[in-house]
N, C-alpha and C positions, 0 to 999 in steps of 0.2 A: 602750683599745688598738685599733688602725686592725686589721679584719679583712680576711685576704683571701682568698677560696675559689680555688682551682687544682684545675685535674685533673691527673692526674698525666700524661696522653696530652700537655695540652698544654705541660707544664714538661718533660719528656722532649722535645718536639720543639721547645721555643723554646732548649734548649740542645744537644742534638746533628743537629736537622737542617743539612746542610753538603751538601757540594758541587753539582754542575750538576745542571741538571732534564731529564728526558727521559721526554715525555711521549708518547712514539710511541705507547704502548698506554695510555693513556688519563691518570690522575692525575698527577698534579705527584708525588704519593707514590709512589715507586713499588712501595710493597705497598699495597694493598688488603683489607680487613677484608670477608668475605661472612659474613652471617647462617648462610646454609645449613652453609656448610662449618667454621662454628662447633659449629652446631647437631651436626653429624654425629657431628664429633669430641669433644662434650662425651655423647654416646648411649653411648659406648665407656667412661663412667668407671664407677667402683665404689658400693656401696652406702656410703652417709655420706660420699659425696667433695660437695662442693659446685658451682654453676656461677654464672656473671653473679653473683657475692657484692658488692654494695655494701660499699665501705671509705670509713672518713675518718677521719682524725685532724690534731691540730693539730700545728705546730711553731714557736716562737717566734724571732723573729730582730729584733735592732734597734728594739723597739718596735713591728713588728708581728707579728699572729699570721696563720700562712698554714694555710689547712685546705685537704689535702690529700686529695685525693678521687676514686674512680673505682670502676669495675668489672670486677673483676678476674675473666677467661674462666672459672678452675677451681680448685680448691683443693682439692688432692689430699691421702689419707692415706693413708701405707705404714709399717706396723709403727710406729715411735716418728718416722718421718721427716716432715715437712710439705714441699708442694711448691707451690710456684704456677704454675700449667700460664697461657702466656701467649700461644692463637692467633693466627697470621699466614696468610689468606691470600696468594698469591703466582701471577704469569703468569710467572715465571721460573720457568727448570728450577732444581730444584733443586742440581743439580749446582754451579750457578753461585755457592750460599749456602755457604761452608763455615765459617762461622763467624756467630752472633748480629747480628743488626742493631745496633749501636749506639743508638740512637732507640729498639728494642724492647726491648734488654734494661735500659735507663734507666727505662723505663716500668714494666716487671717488678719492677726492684730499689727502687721507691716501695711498690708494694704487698706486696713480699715483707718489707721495713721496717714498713710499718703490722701486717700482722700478727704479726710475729715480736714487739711491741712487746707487741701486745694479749694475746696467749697468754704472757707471758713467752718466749721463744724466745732461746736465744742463738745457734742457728746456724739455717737454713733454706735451704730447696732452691730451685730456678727451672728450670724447665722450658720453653726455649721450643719451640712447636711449629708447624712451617713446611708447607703444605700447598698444592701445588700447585692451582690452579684448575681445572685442564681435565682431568688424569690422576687428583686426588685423591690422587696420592701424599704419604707424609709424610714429614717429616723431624726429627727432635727433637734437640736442644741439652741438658744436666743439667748444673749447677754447682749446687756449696754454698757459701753466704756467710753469715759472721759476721754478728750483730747492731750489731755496733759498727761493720765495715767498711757496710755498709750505709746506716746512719744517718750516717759521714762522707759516703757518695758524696750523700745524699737533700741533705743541709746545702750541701754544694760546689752544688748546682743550684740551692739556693734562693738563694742569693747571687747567683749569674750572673743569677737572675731578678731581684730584686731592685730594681736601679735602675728597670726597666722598671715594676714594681706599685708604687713611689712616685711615678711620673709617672701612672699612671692613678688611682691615689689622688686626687693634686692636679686632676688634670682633673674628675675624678668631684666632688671637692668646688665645686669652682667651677664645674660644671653644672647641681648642686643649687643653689648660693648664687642661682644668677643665675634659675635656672626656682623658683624662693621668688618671685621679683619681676617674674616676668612677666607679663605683660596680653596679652588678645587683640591683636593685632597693627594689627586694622582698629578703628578708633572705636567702630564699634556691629556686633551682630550682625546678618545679613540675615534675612528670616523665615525661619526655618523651620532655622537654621545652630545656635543655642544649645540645641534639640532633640537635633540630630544630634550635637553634642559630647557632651551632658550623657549619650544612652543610651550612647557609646562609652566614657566615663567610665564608667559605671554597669556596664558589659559585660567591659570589664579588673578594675574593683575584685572582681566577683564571678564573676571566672574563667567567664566564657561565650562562645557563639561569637553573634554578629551579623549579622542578615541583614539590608542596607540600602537602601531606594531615595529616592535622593533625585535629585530635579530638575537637570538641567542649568543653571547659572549660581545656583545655592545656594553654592554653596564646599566641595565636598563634600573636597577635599584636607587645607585647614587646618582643616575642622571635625574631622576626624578625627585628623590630627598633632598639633592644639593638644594635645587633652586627651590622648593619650598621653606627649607630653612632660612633659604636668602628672605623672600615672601616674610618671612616670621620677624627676621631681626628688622625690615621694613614696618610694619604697624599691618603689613596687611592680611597676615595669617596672627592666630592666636594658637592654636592646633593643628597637630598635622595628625593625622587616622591613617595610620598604615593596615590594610587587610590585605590576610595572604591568604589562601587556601591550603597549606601544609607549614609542619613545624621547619620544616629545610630553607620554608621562604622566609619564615619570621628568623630565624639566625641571620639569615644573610643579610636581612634589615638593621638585627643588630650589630653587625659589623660595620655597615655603612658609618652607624654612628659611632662605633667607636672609634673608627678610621677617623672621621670628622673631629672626634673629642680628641685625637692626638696631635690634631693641626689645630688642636686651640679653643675648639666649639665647648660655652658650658651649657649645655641643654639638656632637659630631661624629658626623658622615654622610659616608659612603664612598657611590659611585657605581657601579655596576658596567657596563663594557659589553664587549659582547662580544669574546671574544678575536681573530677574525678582522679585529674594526675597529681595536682599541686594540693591534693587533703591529706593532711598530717595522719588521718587517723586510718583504720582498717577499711570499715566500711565510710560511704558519705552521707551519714545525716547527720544535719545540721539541728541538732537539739542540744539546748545546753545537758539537759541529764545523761546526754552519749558522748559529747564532746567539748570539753574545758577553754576549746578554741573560740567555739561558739556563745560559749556559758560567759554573759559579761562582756562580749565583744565591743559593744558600739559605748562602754563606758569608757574603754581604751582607746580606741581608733584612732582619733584625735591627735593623741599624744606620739603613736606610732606615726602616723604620716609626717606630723612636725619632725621628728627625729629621722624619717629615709629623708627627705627633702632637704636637713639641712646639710647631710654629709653624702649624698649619694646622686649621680646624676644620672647612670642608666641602669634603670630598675629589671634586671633578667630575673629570671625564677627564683634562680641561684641568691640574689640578692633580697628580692621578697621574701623567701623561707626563711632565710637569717634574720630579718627584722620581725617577720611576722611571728619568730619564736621566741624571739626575745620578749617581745608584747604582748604571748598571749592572745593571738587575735586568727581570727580565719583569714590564713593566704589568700582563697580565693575574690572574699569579699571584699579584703585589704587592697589587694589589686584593683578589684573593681574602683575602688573611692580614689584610689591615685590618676588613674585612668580619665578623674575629670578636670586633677589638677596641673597633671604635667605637660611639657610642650608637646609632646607628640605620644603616640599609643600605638603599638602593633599587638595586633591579632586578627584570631582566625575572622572568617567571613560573618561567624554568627554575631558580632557584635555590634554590627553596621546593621545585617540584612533579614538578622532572627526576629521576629516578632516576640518569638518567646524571650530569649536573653538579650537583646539590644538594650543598649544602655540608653534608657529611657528617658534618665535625667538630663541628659544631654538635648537640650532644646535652645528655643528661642537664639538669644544672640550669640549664645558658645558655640552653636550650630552654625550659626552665618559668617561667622567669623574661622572655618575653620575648614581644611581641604581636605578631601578623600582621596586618597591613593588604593587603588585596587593592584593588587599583585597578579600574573596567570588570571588575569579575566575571562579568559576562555573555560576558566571550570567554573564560575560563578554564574550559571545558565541553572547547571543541573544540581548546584550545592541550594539555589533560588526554589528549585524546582520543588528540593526534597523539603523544605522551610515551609512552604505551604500546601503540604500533601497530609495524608496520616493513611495509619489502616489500625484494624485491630479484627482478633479472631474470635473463633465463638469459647475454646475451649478452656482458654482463661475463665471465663465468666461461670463455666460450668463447674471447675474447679474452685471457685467461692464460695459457689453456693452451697457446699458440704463442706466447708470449713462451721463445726460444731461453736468454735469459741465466737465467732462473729454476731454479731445483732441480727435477729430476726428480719429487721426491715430491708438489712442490706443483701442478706444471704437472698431473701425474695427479688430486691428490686435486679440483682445477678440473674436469678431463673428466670425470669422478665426476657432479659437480653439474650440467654441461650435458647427460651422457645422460641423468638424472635429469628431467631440467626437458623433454628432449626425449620421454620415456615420458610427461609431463601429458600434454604436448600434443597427442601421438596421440590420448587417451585421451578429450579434449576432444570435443565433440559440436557446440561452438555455440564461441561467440566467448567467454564466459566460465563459468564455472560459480563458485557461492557451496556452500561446505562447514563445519562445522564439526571437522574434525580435518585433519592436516598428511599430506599423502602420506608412508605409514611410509621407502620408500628414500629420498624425498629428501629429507627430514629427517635422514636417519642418512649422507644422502653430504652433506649439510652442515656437519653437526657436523664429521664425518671433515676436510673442508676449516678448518675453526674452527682445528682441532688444528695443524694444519698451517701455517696463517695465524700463529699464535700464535708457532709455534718458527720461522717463516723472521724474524719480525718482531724476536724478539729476540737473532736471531742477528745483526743489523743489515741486513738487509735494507731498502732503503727507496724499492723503487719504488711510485707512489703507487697503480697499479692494487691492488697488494696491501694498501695500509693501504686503501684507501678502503672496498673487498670486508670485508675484516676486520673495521672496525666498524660495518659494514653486517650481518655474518652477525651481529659479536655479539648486536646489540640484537635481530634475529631471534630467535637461542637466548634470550634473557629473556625476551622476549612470550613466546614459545612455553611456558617456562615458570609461565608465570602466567592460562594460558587456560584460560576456563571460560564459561561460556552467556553470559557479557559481550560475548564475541567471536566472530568469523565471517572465515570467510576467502573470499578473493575470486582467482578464479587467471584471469588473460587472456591471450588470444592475441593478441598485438601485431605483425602480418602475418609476420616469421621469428622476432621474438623471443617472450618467455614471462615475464607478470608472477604472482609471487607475493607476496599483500598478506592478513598479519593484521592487523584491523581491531579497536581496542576501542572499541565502539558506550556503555557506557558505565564513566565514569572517575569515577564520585564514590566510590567507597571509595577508591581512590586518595587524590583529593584530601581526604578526610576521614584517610585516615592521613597525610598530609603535615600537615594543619595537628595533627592529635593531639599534646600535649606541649606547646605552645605555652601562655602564660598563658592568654590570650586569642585569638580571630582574627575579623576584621571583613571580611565582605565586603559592597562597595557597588560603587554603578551609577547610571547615571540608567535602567537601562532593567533594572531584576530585576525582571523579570513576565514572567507571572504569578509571584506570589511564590513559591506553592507547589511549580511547574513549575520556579524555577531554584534553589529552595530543594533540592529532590530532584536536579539535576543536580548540586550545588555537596556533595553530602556531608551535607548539614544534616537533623534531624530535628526534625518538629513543635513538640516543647520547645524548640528553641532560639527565641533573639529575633529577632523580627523588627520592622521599622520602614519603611513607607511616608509619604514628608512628602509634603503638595502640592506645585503649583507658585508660587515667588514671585511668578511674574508675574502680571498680571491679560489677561482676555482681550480686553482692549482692544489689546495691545499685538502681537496675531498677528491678522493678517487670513487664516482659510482658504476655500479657495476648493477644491471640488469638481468635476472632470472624469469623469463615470462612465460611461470608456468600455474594453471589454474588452483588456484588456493580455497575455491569458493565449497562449502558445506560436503556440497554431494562428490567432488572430486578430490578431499584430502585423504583418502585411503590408498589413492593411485598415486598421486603425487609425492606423501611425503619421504618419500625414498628417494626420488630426486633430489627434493629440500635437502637431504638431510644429507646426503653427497656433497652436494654443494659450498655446504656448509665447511664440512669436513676437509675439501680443497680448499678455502680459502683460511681458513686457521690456519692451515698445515703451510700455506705459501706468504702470509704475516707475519706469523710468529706473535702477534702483539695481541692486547688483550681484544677482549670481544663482549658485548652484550646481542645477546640474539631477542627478538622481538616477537610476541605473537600477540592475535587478536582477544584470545582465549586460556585463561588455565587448561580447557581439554584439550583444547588444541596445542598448548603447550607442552603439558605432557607426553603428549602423542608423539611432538617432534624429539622431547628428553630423550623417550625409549629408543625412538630409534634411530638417535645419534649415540646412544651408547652400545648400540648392536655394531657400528662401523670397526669400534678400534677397543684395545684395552683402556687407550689413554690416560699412561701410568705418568708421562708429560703432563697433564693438562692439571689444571686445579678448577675442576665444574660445578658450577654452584646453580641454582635453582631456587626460584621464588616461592614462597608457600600465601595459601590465602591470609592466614592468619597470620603473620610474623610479627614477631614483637618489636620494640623499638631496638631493643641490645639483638637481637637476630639481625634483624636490616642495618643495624652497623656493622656487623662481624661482615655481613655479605658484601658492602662497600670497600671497609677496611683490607678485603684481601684485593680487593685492584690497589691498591695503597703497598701493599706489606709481603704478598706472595712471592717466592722466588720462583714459580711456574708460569706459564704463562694460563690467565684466568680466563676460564669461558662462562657466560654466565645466560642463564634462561631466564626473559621475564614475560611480564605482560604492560602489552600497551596501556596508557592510562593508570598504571599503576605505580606505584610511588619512587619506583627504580625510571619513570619514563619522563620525569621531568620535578624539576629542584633539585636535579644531581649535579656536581661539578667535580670531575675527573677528567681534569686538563691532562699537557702534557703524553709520555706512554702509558698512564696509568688505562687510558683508553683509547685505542687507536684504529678501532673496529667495531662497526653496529651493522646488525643485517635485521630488517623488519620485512617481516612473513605477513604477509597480505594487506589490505588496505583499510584496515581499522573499522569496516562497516561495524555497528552492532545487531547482535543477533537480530534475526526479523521473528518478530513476534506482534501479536495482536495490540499490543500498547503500542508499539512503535506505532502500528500502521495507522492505530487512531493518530499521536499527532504528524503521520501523515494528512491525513483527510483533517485534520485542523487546519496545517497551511496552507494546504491543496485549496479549501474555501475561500481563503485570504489570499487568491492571486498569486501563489508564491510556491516554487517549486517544491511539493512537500514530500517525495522521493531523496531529493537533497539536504534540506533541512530536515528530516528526521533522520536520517542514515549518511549520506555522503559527505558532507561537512563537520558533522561530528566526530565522525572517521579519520578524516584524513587529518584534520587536529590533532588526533594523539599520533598520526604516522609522524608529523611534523617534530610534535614534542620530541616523541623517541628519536630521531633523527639528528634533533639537536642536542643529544649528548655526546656528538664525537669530537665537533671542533669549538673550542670554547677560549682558544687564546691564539695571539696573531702567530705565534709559532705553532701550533699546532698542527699536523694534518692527518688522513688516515681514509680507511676504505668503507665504503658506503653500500648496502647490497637490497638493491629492494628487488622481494620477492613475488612477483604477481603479474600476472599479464595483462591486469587492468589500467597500470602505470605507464604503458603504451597507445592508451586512446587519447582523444581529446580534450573529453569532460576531465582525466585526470592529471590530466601533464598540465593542463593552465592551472592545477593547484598546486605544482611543484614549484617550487621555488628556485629562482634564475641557477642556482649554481648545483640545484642535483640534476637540470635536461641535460 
C-alpha cells in the first residue's frame, strides 16, 4: 500500500487557503506563527496540560494510507473535558478576527481527530487562541466537536487532497525508476570530482554536516548534485535545497540538472528568484486592488501547481512566468508553494538563512528528510551577517511627520523618533561612537512608532514612506531582540542626519540553527580557508567533516609572475605608475584577454586613469566595472570576452560579481593580474570584530582583514584556469605575497 505522510498545517492550507494575497505586512499568510508569543502563552498552562505534543496517525483512502502528522501547540485538561489549544500569532487587531480562521481551525480539527481517536474520545474541545503581535493581547474561540463529525470533516480533506498525492506518488516513482538508471552524466570523472561525490554521499548516508574545499574547474556543482540525487532515488533524501549566493551559481545548478534530465533524470526543481525581479506588475505590492496577480490568487494556486507539475520538470523563471500567466497567479508566491513540493529547489541564501523570508513552512519531517547544499560558502559569513543586522536614520522619520495627509498619532509617534535621534546627536562627541546597548528612549520611541506603523498599515494605509520605515523599524526590533556580545552598534552623524546601525559581527549560530534539522548540509567553495577559520564562521564544529582536494591542474598550465611593490593605502599614489606599466608589458607580451583586479572601486579607477595615460590603445577593447551595473550591462561586459575581435581588457573589483561565478574558459581568458591583497578597508567596524575575536583566543587581525582578503584574491584568481586545456598568466601585485603569513595562503600551484 503507497504511503503517504501529510502534515496536517499543510492539508488544512492545500484545502482552505482561498482568496487574494496581501502582503503589505509581510507573508503571503497572512497570520504569522511566532515562537515567542507561543512560548508565552503555553508558560500560562496548567500542571499535566501538555505543549508542542507530536501527533500521527494513519487514515486509509483508495489504496492509500495517508499519515497524518503534526504538532499540535497544547493539549489542555479540564475536569473530564480535553481541549486542543491551537496558537495563532497575528499583526491584525483583533478586533478585525471575529470568528476562527478557516485554514486554522481545519488544522485544529486534524489534530483534535487524532486525538480524540487515540484516547477513545467521543466528543472533544478546540480552542483557538489568537494573540496579537505587538500588544500581546488575546483572544480565544471554544467549540466542541464530535468524534464522528470530525473524522467526516478530516476524510472530506483528504479527498480534496487526494488527486494531488497521486500525481506526486506517480512523479516520485518515475524519479526513483529513472535515478535506479542514472550515470554520471560526463564520461569520466575529473581528478579529484569521484572524492567529492563519494564524501557527500558518504555525509548525507550518515547524517553529517560537510565542510568542502574544492578547486575552481573540479565540477564542484554536479559533484555534489550527482550523488544527492543518487540519496533521493535511494529513500534517503526527499529534497535537495540548493543555496547559492549569486544568479550565475543558480544557472549553473540549473544546468547540472538539465545535463542530468538529458541522461534520463525525471526530477523536479523549482527556481527561485527574487520577487522584485519575477513581479509582472510596475511596482511590487501585493494587494489585490494594484495587482489582478494577487487579486484571487490562493483560489487558483492549486490548480496552477497541478498543471506545472504534471507537464514540467525543471521549473526556471522562464517557465514559472509562463504558468504563472496563464493562471493568473503571483510568480513569486507560485514559486514559493512549488518550492515545497518539488524534488529539489535552488535559491538564493535568503531562503535557508533569512529569518525574514525563509520558508517557514518547511519544518518537522520535510526538514529531516532533506539535504542542504550551500554554493560559494565563503560569502555566506557576511550575506549571515547582513540577515541579522539592520539600521535606520533619523531623517526618514522627520520627513513623516510633515506629511499633512497621515494620522495624527503616527505623524506624532515619527516626531517621537526624530527628537529621539536628535538627543544622540547632541550627545555625540565625535562623528560616531560604537556602543553596545540601544539608547533606552529611542528604542522605546521606536517601538511606540512600530505600534503605530502596524495599525496605520492595516488599516490600509499605503504610502510607501510608511511601509518602507515599517519594515525597516521591524527588522530593527528583531535584531534588537536577539543582541548579545555578538553585536555592537555603531551610531553616526551624517552632517544634519543621524545613523543608527546594529551590527552582528558574528552569525554562525545563526547559520548553524538554520542548517539544524536538515538530513544532511554541505558547504563548499573553491576558497574555504583556512579551513578552520571558515569552518568557525560557517557554524561548524571540529567533528564535523571536512575535505580539502588539490588542484586538477598542473602547474604548468598557470604562468605566475610576481610585482612586489607596496600597494597599501598611503603608498598608492607612488606606486601606481609602476602598476600600471606593468600592466601594460604584460598585455602587450600576451596578446590575450585580461581581467585586472583591484581591492577598491577608487582604487580602481585610479589604476583605469592611469593605464589609459600609457597608450592610445586603439587595439584594446577596455571595459570597466561600474557600482551599479545592471544585469544586461554585466552581460554586454562578459559577452565581449565571448564576441570581441580585439583583444579585451577589463577592470574590476575583487569580491565583486566579475570575481567569482564567472566561467570564461578556454582564450576567452587567459590573463588575470590582482592589485593587492584583498584586505578590506580598516575602519572602526572592522577593528570592533577585531577585538571580538581577539577576546575569543583567536587571531582577530586575521579573521577580520586577512582571511577575508585573501578569499576574494583566491576567487579572482580562479577565473583564469577553469578547464584541463586551459592555461594562461597570473600576476600578483603586492609585496605582501612574499612573506610568510601570506604565501601559506596561496595555493600550491601560484608559489
Amino acid at each position: 500500500m503507497e504511503t503517504v505522510s501529510l502534515s496536517a498545517r499543510r492539508l488544512a492550507e492545500y484545502v482552505y487557503r482561498g482568496g487574494s494575497i496581501d502582503a503589505t505586512i509581510g507573508s503571503a499568510n497572512a497570520m504569522m506563527e511566532g515562537t515567542r508569543i507561543h512560548q508565552a502563552v503555553q508558560k500560562a498552562y496548567e500542571d499535566g496540560d501538555e505543549k508542542e505534543k507530536f501527533l500521527s496517525r494513519s487514515l486509509e483512502r483508495d489504496g492509500i494510507q495517508f499519515v497524518l502528522e503534526g504538532r499540535c501547540d497544547g493539549l489542555l485538561f479540564r475536569g473530564d473535558q480535553v481541549i486542543v489549544d491551537e496558537i495563532k500569532s497575528t499583526s491584525r487587531s483583533l478586533d478585525e478576527i471575529e470568528s476562527p480562521v478557516p485554514v486554522h481551525e481545519a488544522q485544529a480539527m486534524v489534530y483534535a481527530w487524532i486525538i480524540a481517536e487515540e484516547q477513545d474520545l467521543e466528543e472533544i474541545r478546540i480552542q483557538m487562541t489568537y494573540v496579537q503581535s505587538s500588544s500581546r493581547e488575546e483572544k480565544r474561540f471554544m467549540n466542541t466537536y464530535q468524534k464522528s463529525f470530525l473524522f467526516e470533516q478530516v476524510e472530506k480533506m483528504v479527498a480534496i487532497y487526494e488527486p494531488f498525492a497521486l500525481l506526486m506518488h506517480n512523479r516520485r516513482k518515475k524519479r526513483d525508476d529513472s535515478i535506479a538508471a542514472l550515470t554520471f552524466p560526463f564520461g569520466e570523472f575529473r581528478p579529484g570530482q569521484r572524492q567529492l561525490a563519494g564524501t557527500v554521499y558518504r555525509t548525507i548516508e550518515e547524517k553529517g554536516k560537510l565542510f568542502a574545499q574544492a578547486p575552481t574547474g573540479i565540477g564542484k556543482t554536479i559533484s555534489t548534485l550527482f550523488p544527492a540525487v543518487k540519496a533521493a532515488g535511494e529513500g534517503k533524501v526527499n529534497q535537495i535545497v540548493y543555496a547559492t549566493a549569486k544568479t550565475t551559481t543558480r544557472t549553473t545548478a540549473e544546468e547540472a540538472f538539465r545535463l542530468m534530465k538529458n541522461s534520463g533524470l525525471e526530477m523536479t526543481a523549482v527556481s527561485m528568484t527574487a520577487k522584485d525581479k519575477i513581479c509582472f506588475k510596475e511596482k511590487t505590492i501585493c494587494q489585490k486592488e494594484y495587482c489582478e496577480f494577487a487579486d484571487g490568487h490562493f483560489d487558483r494556486i492549486n490548480g496552477a501547481v497541478m498543471d506545472i507539475l504534471e507537464n514540467e520538470d525543471l521549473m526556471t523563471r522562464e517557465v514559472i512566468e509562463q504558468y504563472a500567466m496563464k493562471h493568473r497567479v503571483c510568480p513569486f508566491e507560485y514559486s514559493m508553494d512549488l518550492s515545497y513540493v518539488t524534488d529539489a529547489m535552488i535559491g538564493d541564501y535568503n531562503y535557508v538563512f533569512d529569518p525574514r523570508v525563509s520558508r517557514k513552512r518547511m519544518a518537522g519531517e520535510q526538514k529531516r528528510s532533506s539535504v542542504l547544499l550551500v554554493d560559494e560558502a565563503h560569502n555566506l559569513p557576511d550575506r549571515a551577517s547582513a540577515m541579522y543586522s539592520a539600521a535606520i536614520m533619523k531623517a526618514p522619520f522627520l520627513a513623516l511627520s510633515r506629511v499633512e495627509s497621515l494620522s495624527k498619532s503616527i505623524r506624532d509617534a515619527a516626531k517621537r523618533v526624530n527628537k529621539a535621534f536628535l538627543a544622540i546627536k547632541k550627545e555625540l562627541e565625535s562623528t560616531y561612537v560604537m556602543t553596545d546597548t540601544c539608547p533606552e528612549e529611542w528604542l522605546e520611541a521606536v517601538r511606540e512608532f512600530y505600534e503605530e506603523a502596524e495599525r496605520a498599515v492595516h488599516s490600509g494605509i499605503r504610502e510607501e514612506g510608511v511601509l518602507e520605515l515599517y519594515f525597516a523599524v521591524r527588522q530593527l526590533i528583531a535584531v534588537t531582540e536577539q543582541m548579545d556580545e555578538r553585536f555592537y552598534i555603531y551610531i553616526q552623524k551624517q552632517r544634519s542626519d543621524v545613523m543608527l546601525k546594529i551590527v552582528c559581527m558574528d552569525p554562525s549560530d545563526f547559520i548553524a540553527g538554520s542548517a539544524k534539522g536538515y538530513r544532511a548540509s554541505v558547504f563548499f567553495s573553491a576558497t574555504l580557508s583556512p579551513v578552520p577559520y571558515m569552518r568557525t564562521m560557517l557554524g561548524g564544529v571540529p567533528e564535523d567533516y571536512g575535505l580539502v582536494l588539490p588542484s586538477p591542474f598542473s602547474k604548468e598550465q598557470i604562468d605566475v609572475r610576481l610585482l612586489p611593490v607596496s600597494t597599501k593605502y598611503r603608498d598608492r599614489e607612488v606606486t601606481i605608475s609602476e602598476i600600471t606599466v606593468t600592466l601594460a608589458e604584460a598585455i602587450r607580451q600576451h596578446k590575450g584577454n585580461f581581467l585586472i583586479f583591484f581591492p577598491s572601486y577608487q582604487y580602481m579607477e585610479m589604476g583605469y586613469d592611469e593605464f589609459m595615460l600609457e597608450d592610445e590603445w586603439e587595439d584594446l577593447h577596455i571595459l570597466k566595472q561600474s557600482a551599479r551595473m545592471t544585469e544586461e550591462e554585466r552581460d554586454e561586459f562578459l559577452a565581449a570576452y565571448r564576441t570581441s575581435d580585439r583583444q579585451v581588457i577589463g577592470f574590476a573589483v575583487m569580491g565583486g560579481v566579475f570575481s567569482e561565478g564567472v566561467d570564461l574558459p578556454g582564450d576567452q581568458l587567459t590573463g588575470v593580474a590582482i592589485v593587492g591583497v584583498g584586505l578590506p578597508q580598516m575602519n572602526p567596524e572592522r577593528d570592533e570584530l577585531k577585538k571580538y575575536f581577539q577576546a575569543r583566543g583567536l587571531n582577530g587581525y586575521q579573521y577580520a582583514y586577512v582571511f577575508p582578503g585573501m578569499n576574494k584574491v583566491l576567487q579572482a584568481g580562479g577565473r583564469l584556469i577553469r578547464t584541463e586545456s586551459d592555461s594562461g598568466v597570473l600576476l600578483l601585485i603586492d609585496d605582501r605575497y612574499l612573506t610568510p603569513q601570506y604565501q601559506k595562503l596561496l595555493p600550491e600551484e601560484w608559489k
